[in-house]
Every structure is written in C-alpha cells, then in structure tokens.
N, C-alpha and C positions, 0 to 999 in steps of 0.2 A: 550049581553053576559049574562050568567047563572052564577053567583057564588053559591058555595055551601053553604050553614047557619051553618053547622056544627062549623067551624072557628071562626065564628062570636059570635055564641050561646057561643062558649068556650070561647073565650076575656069575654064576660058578665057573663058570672058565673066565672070567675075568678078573675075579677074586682069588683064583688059583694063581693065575700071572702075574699078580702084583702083592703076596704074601712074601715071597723071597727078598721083594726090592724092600719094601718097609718093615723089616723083623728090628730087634734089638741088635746093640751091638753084641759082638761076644766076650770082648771085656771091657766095659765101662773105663775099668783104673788105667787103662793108657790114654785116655783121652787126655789131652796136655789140660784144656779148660777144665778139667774138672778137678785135675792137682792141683792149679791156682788156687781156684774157689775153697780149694779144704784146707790148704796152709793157710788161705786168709781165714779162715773159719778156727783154724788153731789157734792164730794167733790172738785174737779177737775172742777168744776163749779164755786165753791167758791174763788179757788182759783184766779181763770182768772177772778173775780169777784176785787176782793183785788186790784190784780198787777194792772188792769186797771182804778181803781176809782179814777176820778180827787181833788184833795186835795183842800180842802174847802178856798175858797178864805174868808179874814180876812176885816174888813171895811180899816182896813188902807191899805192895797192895793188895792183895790179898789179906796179909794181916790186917792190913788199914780197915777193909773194907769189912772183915770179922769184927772187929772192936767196934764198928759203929754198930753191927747187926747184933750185936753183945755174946757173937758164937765163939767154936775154936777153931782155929785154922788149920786147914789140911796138913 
C-alpha cells in the first residue's frame, strides 16, 4: 500500500506546535497549591505520628513485667 505523507506531515507539524504549550512546569515547588497540599500532608503525618507512638515503658514496669516472665531485667 501507498499512504499519502500529507496526513502524516500534518500530525508532525502539529504536534511540533503544540509541545512548547503543554510541557511540564519548570519548577513544580512554586506552585502555591502544591505547598498547601504538602503542609497539609505534614501535618497529617504528624499526626498519625502522635496517635501511634508507643508510650515509653518506665523501669518499674519493666521490672514488673520481668517477675512475672520470671527473667532479669535490663
């Protein structure tokens, strides 16, 4: 089969002209929207930081919890 180039030629110059308009930014980190979202994403990190941190075990429990395992304690 013969295709014609025309079509073809036209996709590439038109796809040429419209590369520039839709690229990336060039620095994403000034976007103001995206500083929001990552503070709130810190935060919100923080949080589920908090809620989950195991509470510092005390030597007397420790001990406590040695004499019932019938060990010695660190």
């Amino acid at each position: 089969m013969h295709l014609p180039i025309r079509p073809f030629a036209l996709l590439i110059m038109v796809s040429l002209l419209f590369v520039p308009l839709i690229r990336a930014q060039d620095n994403p980190l000034n976007d103001p929207d995206l500083k929001e979202m990552l503070k709130k994403a810190q935060e919100m990190q923080k949080q589920a930081d908090d809620q989950t941190a195991p509470s510092p075990a005390t030597k007397t429990s420790r001990r406590k919890n040695a004499k019932r395992k019938n060990c010695r304690p660190r």
